[in-house]
N, C-alpha and C positions, 0 to 999 in steps of 0.2 A: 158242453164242449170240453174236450180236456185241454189240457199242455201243450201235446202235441199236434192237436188238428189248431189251435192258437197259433202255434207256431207256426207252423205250413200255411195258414191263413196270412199271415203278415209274412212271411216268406214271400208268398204269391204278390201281393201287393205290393212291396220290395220289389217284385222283380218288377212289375209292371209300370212301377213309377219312374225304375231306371229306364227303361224303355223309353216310356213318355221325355221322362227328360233329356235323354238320346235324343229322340225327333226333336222335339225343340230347339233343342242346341243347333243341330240341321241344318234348321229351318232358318233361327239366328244367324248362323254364319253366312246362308244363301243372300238373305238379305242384304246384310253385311258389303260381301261381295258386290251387288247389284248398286247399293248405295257409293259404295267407290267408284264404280264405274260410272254412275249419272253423272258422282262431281268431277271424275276427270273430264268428261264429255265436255258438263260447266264452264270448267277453267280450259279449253281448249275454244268453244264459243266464246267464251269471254277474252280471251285474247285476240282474237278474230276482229271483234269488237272494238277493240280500242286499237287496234293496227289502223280496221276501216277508220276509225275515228280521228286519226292521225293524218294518215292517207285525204282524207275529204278537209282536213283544217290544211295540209298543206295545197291541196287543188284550190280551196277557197281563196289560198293568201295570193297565191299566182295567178286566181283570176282579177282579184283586187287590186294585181300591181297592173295587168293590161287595161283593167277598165282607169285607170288613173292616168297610164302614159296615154291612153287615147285621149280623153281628156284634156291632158296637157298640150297635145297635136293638133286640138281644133280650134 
């Protein structure tokens, strides 16, 4: 081989690598994207979450004060 088909050989491969790593990078960012979106999904369930959580301790505490006053009634 000489110099120049060396050359043009790792040329080629250069160029192919930056490609490769072109997609990659792609591919990284697609994910990327994807992965922010699951956790805002997350943190929007998860708020949901502790609202109902909220929501059923206050339904509990109002049921706790009727089952008392009855109680006290009979």
């Amino acid at each position: 081989m000489t110099s120049e088909s060396d050359t043009a050989l790792i040329a080629g491969q250069l160029a192919e690598l930056t490609n490769e790593v072109a997609e990659l990078t792609k591919q990284l960012n697609r994910l990327l994207e994807r992965a922010k979106d699951a956790e805002a999904r997350a943190d929007v369930q998860q708020e949901r979450i502790d609202l109902a959580a909220r929501e059923l301790g206050e339904v509990s505490a109002r049921l706790q004060a009727a089952a008392n006053a009855l109680r006290e009634s009979i």
